[in-house]
N, C-alpha and C positions, 0 to 999 in steps of 0.2 A: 351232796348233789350228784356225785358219779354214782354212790351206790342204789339212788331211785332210778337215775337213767337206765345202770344197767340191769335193774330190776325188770324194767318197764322193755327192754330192747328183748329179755329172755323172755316173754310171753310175744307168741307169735302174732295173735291179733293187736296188741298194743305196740308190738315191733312196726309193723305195718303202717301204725299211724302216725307214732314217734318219725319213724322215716319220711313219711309223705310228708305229715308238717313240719319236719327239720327240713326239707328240701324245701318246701316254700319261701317258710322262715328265711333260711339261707338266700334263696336267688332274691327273696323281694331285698333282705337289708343290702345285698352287693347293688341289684337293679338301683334301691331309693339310694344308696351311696353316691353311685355314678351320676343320678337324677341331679341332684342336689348339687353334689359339682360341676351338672351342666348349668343346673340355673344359676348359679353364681357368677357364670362368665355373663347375666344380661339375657338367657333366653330362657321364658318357661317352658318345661315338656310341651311338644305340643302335641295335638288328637291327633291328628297323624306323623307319621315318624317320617324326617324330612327324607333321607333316602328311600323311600315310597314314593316320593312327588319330583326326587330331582336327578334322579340314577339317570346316566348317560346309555343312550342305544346309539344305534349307527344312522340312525335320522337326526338330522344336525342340527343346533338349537345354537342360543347366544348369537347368534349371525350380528356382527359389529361392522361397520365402514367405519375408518380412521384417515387423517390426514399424509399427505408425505408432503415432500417438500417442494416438489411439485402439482397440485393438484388441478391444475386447466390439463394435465396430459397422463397423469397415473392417477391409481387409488388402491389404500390396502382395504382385506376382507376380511376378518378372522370368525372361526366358531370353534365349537364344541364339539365334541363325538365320546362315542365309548373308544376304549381302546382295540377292539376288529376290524377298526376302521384304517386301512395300511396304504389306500391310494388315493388321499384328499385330494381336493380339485374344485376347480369351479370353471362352467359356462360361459360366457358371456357372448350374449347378443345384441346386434342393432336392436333400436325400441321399435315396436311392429304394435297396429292396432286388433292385432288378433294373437294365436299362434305362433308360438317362436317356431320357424322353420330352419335355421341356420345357426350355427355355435361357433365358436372357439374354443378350446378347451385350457384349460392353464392348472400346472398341479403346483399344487402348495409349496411355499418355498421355505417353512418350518412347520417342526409340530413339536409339542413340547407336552409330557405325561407324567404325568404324577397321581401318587394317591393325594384321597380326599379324606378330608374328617368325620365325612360318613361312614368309612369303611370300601368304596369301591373307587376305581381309578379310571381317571377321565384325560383325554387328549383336549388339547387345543389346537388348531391350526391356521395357519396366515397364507394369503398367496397376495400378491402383488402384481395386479392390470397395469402394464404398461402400454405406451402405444398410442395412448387414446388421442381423440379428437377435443379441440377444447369447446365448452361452451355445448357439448352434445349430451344428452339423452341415453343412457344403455339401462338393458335387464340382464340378470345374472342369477344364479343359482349354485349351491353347494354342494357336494357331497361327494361320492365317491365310485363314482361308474354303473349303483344298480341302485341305491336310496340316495334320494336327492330332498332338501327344502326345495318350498315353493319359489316361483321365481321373484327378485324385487327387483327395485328400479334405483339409478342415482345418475346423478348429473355431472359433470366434469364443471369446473372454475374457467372462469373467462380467464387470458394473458391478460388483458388490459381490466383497470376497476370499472365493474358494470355495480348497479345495483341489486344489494341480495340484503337477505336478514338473518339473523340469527337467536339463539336462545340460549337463557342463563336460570341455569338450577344451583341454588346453593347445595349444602349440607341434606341428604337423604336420610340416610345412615339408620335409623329405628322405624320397625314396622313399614317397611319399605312396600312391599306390597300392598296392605290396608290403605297407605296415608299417601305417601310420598307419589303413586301411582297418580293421584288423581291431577298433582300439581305438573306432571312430566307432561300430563293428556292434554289439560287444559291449556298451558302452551304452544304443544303441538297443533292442538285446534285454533288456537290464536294465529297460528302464520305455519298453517299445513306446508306452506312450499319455502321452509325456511333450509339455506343448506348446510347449517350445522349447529351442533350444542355446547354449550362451555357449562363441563361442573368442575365445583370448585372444592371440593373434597371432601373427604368422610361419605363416599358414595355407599359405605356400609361400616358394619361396627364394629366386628371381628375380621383380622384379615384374611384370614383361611377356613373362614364358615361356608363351606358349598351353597349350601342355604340362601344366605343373605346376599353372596351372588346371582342366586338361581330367580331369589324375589326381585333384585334391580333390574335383571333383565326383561323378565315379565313385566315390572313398574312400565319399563319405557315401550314395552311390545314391538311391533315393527317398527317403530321409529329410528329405534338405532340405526337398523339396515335400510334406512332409508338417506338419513343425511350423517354429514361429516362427526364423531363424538369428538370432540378435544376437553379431556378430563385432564387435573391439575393435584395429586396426592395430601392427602390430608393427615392428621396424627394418626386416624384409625386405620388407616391404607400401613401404620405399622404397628396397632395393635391387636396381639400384646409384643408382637417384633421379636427382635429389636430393629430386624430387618425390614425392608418394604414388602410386601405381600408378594408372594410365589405368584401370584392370579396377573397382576399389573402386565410384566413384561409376558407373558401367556397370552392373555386376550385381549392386550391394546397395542398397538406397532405402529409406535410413536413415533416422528425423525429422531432421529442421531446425528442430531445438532447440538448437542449442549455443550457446558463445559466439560474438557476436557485438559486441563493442564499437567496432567498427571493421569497416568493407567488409573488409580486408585480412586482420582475426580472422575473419569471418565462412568468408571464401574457406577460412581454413585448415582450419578445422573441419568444413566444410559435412562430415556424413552422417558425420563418424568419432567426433566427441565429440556422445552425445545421450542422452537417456533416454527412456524407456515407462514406463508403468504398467500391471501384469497383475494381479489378482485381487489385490491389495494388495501388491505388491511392486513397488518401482520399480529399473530396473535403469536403472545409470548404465554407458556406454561415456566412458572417456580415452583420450588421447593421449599415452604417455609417449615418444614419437619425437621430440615437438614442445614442447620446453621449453626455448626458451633464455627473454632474462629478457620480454618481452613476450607471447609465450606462453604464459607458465608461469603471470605473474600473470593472463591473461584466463580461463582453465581454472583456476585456484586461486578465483578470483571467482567465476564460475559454478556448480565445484561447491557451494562453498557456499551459495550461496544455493537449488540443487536438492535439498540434502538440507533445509533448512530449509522449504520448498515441499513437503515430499515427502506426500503427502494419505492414504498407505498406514503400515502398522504395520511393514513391513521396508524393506531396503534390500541392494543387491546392488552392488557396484563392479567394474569388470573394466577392465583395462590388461595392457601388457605387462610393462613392468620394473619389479620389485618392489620396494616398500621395505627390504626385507631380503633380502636374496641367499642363495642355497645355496652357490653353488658358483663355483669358480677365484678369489676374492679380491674377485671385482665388489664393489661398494658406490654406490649410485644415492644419491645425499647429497640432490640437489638435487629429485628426488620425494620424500624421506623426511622433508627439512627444510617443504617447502611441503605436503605433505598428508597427512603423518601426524597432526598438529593437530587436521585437520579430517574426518578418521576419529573420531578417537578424542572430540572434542568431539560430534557425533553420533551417537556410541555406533554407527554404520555396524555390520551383521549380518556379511555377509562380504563381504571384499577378497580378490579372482579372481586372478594374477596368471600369466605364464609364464616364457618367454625363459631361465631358468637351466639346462634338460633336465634335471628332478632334481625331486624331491616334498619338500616342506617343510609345516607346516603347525606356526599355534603363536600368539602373544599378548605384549603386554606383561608383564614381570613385575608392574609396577603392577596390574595389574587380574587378581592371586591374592590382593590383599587386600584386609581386610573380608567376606569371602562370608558368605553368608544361611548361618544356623547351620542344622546336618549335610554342607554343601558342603565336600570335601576339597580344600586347590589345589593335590596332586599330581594329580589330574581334573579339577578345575573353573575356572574363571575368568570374567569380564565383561567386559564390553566387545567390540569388533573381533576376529574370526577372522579371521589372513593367510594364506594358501593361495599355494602355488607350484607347479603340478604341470605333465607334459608329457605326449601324447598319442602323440609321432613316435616313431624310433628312433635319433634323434643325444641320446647323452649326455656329461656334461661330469662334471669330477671334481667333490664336495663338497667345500668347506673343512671344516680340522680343528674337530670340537667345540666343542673348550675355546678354541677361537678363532674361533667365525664370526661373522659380519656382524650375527646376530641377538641372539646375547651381549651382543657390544660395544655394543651400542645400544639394551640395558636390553629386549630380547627376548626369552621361553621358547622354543627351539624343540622343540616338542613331539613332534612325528615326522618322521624322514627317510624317503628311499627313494633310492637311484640306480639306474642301468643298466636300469631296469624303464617300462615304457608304463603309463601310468594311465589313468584314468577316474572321474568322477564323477559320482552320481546325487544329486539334492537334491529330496526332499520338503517343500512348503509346505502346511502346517496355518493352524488360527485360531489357534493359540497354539506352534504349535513352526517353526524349520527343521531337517530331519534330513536328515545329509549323509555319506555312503559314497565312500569315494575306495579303487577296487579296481584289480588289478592285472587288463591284458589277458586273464591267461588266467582270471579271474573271483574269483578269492579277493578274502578281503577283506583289506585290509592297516590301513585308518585310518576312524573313525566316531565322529562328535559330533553330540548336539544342542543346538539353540539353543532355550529356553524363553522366552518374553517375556508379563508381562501387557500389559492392555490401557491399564495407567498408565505401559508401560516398563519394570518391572524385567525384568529378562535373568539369566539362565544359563547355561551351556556347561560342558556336561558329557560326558568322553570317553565313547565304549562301544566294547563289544568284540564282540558277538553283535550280527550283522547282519539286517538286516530283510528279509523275501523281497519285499515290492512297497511303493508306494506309492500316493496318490489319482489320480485322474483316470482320463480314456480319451480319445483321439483322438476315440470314437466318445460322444455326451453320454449314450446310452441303456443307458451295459455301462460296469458299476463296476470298479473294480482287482478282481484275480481274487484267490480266497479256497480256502485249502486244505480241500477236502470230508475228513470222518472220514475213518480209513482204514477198509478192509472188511477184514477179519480172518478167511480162508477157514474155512465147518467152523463159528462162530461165531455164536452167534445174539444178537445187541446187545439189552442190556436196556433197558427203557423208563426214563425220570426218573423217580421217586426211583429209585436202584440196586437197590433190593428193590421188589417187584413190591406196589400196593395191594390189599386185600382186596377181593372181587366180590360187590354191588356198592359203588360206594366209597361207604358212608352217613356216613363221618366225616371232619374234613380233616386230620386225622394217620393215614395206614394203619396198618394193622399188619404188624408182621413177624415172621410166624412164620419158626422157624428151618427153613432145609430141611434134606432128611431126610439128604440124601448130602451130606460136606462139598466146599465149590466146588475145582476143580482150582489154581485159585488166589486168593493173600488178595484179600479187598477192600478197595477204599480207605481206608473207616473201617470199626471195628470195629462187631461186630454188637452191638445197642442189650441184650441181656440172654445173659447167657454162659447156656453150655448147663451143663444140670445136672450132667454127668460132664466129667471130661477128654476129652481122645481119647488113644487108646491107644498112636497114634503119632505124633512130632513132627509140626508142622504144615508145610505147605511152604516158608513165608517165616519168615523169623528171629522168634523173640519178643519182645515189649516187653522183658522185660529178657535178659540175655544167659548163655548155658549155662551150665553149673560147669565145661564141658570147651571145649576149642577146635575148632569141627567140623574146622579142618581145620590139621595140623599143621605149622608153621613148618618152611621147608626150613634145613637145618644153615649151609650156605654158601648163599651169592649164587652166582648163576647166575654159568655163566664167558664167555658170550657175549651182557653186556646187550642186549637190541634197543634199547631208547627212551635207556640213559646215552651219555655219548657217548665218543670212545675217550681215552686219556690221553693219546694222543701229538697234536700242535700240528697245526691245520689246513695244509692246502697254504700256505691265504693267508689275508690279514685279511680279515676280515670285512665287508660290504658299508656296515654302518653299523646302528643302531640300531634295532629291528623295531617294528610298531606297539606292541607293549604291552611288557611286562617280559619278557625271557628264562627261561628254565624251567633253568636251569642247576642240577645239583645239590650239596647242599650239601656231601656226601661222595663223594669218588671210589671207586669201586669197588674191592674190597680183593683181589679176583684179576683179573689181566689178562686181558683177551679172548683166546681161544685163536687167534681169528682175526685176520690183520691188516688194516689198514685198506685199501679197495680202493687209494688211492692214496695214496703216501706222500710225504713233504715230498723235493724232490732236495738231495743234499748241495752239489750247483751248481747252484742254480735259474738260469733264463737269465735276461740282463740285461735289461731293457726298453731298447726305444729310447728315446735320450738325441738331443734336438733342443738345439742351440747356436745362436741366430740372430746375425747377424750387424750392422754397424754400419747403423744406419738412413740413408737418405740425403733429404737432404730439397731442395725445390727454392729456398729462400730461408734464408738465418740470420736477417731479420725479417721478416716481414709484421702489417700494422697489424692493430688490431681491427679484425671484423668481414669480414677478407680470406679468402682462399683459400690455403691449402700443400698441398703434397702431396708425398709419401714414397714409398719403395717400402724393401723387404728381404729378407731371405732367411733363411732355415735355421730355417722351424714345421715344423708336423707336415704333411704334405701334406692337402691340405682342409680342413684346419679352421677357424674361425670365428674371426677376430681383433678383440679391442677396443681401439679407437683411444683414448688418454686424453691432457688436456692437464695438469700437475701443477703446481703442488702441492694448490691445493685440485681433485681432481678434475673434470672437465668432458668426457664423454663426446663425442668429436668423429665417430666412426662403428665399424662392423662390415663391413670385406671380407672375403673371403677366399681365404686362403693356395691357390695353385695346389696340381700332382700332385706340385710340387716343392719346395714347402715356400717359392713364394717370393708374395711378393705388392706390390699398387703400391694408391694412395689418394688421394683428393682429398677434402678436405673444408675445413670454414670454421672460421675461430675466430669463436666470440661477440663478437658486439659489445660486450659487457659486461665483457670482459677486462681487468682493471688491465694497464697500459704494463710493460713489465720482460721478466727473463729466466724464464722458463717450462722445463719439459719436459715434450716430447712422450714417452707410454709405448706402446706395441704389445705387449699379452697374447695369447698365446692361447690360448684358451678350452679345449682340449681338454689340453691338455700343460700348461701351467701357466707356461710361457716367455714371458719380455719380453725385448723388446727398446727402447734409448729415445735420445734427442738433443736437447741442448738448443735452445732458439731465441729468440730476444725478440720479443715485442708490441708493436710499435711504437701509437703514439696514435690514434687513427681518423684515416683520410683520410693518413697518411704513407704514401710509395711503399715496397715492398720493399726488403730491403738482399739483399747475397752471392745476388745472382739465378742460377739454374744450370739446364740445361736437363737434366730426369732422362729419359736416354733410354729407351728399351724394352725392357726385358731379359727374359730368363727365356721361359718356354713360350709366352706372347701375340707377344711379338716374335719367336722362332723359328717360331711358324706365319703371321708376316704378311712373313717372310724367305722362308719358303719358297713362299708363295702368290704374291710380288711375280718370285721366281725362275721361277715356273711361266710367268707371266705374260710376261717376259722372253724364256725360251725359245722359246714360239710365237709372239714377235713376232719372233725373231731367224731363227726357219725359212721365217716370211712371209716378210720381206724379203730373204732368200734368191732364194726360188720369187720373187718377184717381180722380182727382177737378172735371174734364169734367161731369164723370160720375155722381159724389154723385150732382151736380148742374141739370143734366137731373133728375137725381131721387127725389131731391126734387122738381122740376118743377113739374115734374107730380103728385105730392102728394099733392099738393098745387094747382091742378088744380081740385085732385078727392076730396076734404075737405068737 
């Protein structure tokens, strides 16, 4: 093989081409290397290369409003820049119905720079309005003395609870632009004058993808910069970690309220565990990421004593992983053992939750009895509303019914949903929260309210007929919009009373003479003294009581092509899962068959689904102590899907990678320090398919060295694109040194000729 190459490198026109396609050869197999192990992290190349569409200039972008801890009198701002950006700042003006004529100026009170995963490095920065007025209106604007964004608007929180609304987005996190955009919009369109949003985590799926930030923000467009964000950290917020994402404390400025019992709690917390209080509502953000057993108990101590502290008449909770799961078998034991207690001891309004791709919503069975008499508790119940809903378009299957997570654990689950994008809007009154959880394309699918007096008793009560708005405005001077009469062309609207007062009106009961022509139709109530004849011909609306005939006579048979029954033969498929309210199913089948067949009919060999078999887990140790590191790799999920890491027998969630384009994947994570010594098993689920895979290993004691050490090589699509990039690599170094023999052999040829 070397003696053709070098054959072919010493003719100068074959040199030429040898070179030229060694050098493509080379850059494409380094280029598909690197390819290939982008897509293996979950994105494919895309047509345009994201640092084209997301490179930071000195025109400010990301522009965020967040909470403080005060909000009827401050507000933080944070965005974006390139880094020539050295004198951040922002404007702010009274609200004006024209031209801003007057400012303030206020400079940043951080900026925080890093490089990005694209290759170029971007600023972030925060300033901090204090001062303000409550209950008032301002516009404001960013940048930095000579490039400014446009101007936007936000409102300041009442001291006292007035009524406002808010919005809840589950799990974003895939295809965030495409998908997840339309479910942010349509909320916001739902209750444009809402003054803040609660997500619930996995707001994206790599933690330091410039990208997948750059797409969230576009997803929600000006909204962010318009009302309060209170975001709550999900697994992906530290995938692949092991820390929380560099981006968090960057672009959200959070309070610095949390737990803090230690520098080290403090650190962990900082800006992801905290609460606010808004017009009576204190909204609590967790950390369900961060619960091994010293975290768990600093966050279980905290909350409680926040909800105890809480100086408001509601309460709002928001985390990632739910106490109750929907969906593929999860069960979070060790959030449900440590803070379901202290839910339900607080009687907490609602608990937020996401992370299962799937809508759930539902309650203790304990708390459907006893209700205030006329409360039914197939409707009603007390205590805690648990809520699971998602925002994105990655769904997961539901467990079965008669066996979910929520049963088993003395839970009602009172409505499901899958495969479907949600949203929800929540209305905050002096005495209710009312809460609409609809379906992207706007329907409404699930609706409760929450009654509470002002001593505490509560009620929750499902509904079915949904509300067209709720209180508030962005703007403090323009109430929720209200539907004007309709005008009824040709029509001429009668004054209050419905019959017209006699002229002029000398008494305070008019009179009502009858008019002379009868009305073209009935009126509401009957007329106060009947007229002295009948009329000669039936009236137009039906009588008080009813004819001696039937106006209109009973057809022989039932139609032979029902529209609204549904047909007798079996659906393609099962059914999606249980609808918000009771099904309309009839109680008699139709006694003639439809003439027509159904558009699509069941195959007599439906096709098989794919069937994934994963294979034997490999792990890199048979022990490692408490508190160490393992790590595994495997093969045969479903290509991309989301895998949970679990240590067994009492569950202890150890992470979430995921499965390559090839169903295979690799992992590293820690055991708790908290682990009894012994023989364990590790389980690998995946979330989408329902397949594990699992190996046992032992726990050795804290501080013992590993046992059966083994080096788990690189396998599968990351190792073949870092084979192919090191080949690429290889190659142009093996053509250099080539051309560079060629050379030093002409050179001494000719020196050896001038001698």
């Amino acid at each position: 093989m070397n003696g053709v190459l070098t054959r072919m490198v010493n003719s100068p026109k074959r040199r030429n081409t040898v070179l030229a396609g060694g050098l493509i050869a080379a850059l494409a197999l380094t280029t598909l290397g690197s390819g290939i192990a982008y897509a293996a992290g979950g994105l494919a190349p895309p047509a345009v290369k994201p640092a084209t569409i997301y490179t930071a200039t000195a025109v400010p972008d990301r522009v965020i409003l967040t909470p403080t801890t005060t909000p009827a009198s401050s507000q933080n701002v944070s965005w974006r820049t390139s880094t020539d950006v050295t004198a951040p700042q922002v404007q702010l003006a009274a609200m004006t119905d024209g031209p801003v004529a007057s400012w303030t100026t206020i400079s940043a009170v951080s900026t925080t720079e890093f490089a990005t995963d694209l290759g170029y490095p971007i600023k972030y920065h925060t300033a901090t309005l204090t001062g303000l007025a409550e209950a008032t209106s301002y516009l404001y604007r960013v940048g930095d003395g000579d490039t400014w964004s446009e101007w936007f608007e936000f409102a300041t929180a009442s001291t006292t609870p007035q009524p406002f609304s808010f919005l809840v987005q589950g799990d974003a996190q895939n295809d965030v632009k495409s998908y997840a955009s339309r479910t942010f919009r349509a909320a916001f369109e739902a209750r444009p004058y809402a003054k803040a949003v609660v997500h619930l985590g996995d707001l994206i799926d790599t933690d330091v993808a410039d990208a997948e930030w750059g797409e969230w923000f576009s997803a929600a467009g000006y909204e962010n910069a318009y009302l309060n964000v209170m975001a709550t950290p999900g697994n992906h917020e530290y995938y692949p970690g092991p820390l929380l994402t560099k981006y968090w404390k960057a672009q959200f400025e959070f309070p610095e309220n949390g737990p803090a019992q230690t520098p080290e709690i403090q650190a962990t917390f900082s800006e992801n565990t905290y609460f606010t209080d808004y017009q009576g509502v204190r909204f609590i953000s967790l950390n369900g990421s961060q619960i091994n057993t010293t975290d768990l108990a600093a966050q279980t101590e905290w909350l409680d004593r926040a909800l105890e502290e809480n100086p408001g008449k509601w309460s709002v909770i928001s985390f990632h992983q739910p106490v109750f799961s929907v969906t593929s078998g999860r069960d979070n034991k060790i959030i449900r053992e440590a803070w379901l207690p202290i839910f339900e001891k607080h009687n907490v309004d609602l608990v937020l939750q996401g992370h299962d791709h799937a809508y759930g919503r539902g309650n203790l069975f304990a708390n459907e009895q006893n209700l205030p008499a006329g409360a039914d508790a197939a409707t009603s119940q007390t205590g805690p509303v648990y809520m699971v809903t998602v925002a994105g378009p990655k769904m997961y299957v539901p467990d079965d019914l008669a066996t979910n997570n929520w049963i088993t654990n003395g839970a009602n689950l009172r409505s499901m949903n899958r495969d479907t994008q949600m949203y929800q809007t929540v209305d905050v009154t002096n005495d209710e929260i009312y809460v609409e959880s609809r379906m992207v394309t706007g329907e409404l699918f699930d609706a409760f309210s929450i009654t509470k007096t002002d001593d505490g008793v509560k009620l929750v009560t499902d509904v079915t007929v949904g509300r067209d708005s709720g209180p508030g405005s962005a703007r403090s001077t323009v109430n929720a919009p209200e539907r004007p009469t309709p005008v009824v062309p040709g029509a001429v609207p009668t004054p209050e009373p419905t019959t017209p007062p006699t002229t002029p009106p000398t008494t305070p009961e008019p009179t009502a003479p009858p008019t002379p022509e009868p009305t073209t139709a009935p009126t509401p109530e009957p007329t106060a003294v009947p007229t002295s004849e009948p009329t000669a011909e039936p009236t137009a609306g039906p009588t008080a009581e009813p004819t001696s005939e039937p106006t209109a006579e009973p057809t022989a048979v039932p139609t032979t092509a029902p529209t609204t029954e549904p047909t007798t033969e079996p659906t393609t498929g099962p059914t999606a899962g249980p609808t918000a309210g009771p099904t309309s199913s009839p109680t008699t089948a139709p006694t003639t068959a439809p003439t027509t067949a159904p558009t699509t009919s069941p195959t007599t060999n439906p096709q098989p689904t794919p069937t994934y078999t994963p294979g034997d887990l490999e792990l890199s140790a048979t022990g490692v102590a408490a508190g160490g590191q393992i790590s595994l790799k495997g093969s045969g999920f479903k290509p991309n899907e989301d895998l949970e890491v679990q240590l067994h027998s009492d569950p202890v969630t150890l992470g979430y990678p995921t499965a390559d384009a090839s169903g295979n994947f690799a992992f590293t994570g820690r055991i708790p320090a908290g682990i009894p010594a012994g023989t364990h098993t590790i389980v690998v689920r995946g979330l989408e398919s329902g397949v594990t895979a699992e190996s046992t290993m032992k726990v050795l004691p804290l501080g013992s060295p590993s046992t059966g050490v083994r080096d788990l090589a690189n396998t599968g699509v990351v190792a073949l694109g870092l084979w192919l990039a090191a080949a690429g690599i290889a190659l142009l170094l093996g053509i250099g040194a080539i051309l560079f023999g060629r050379r030093l052999n002409r050179t001494g040829a000719r020196q050896g000729g001038t001698a």
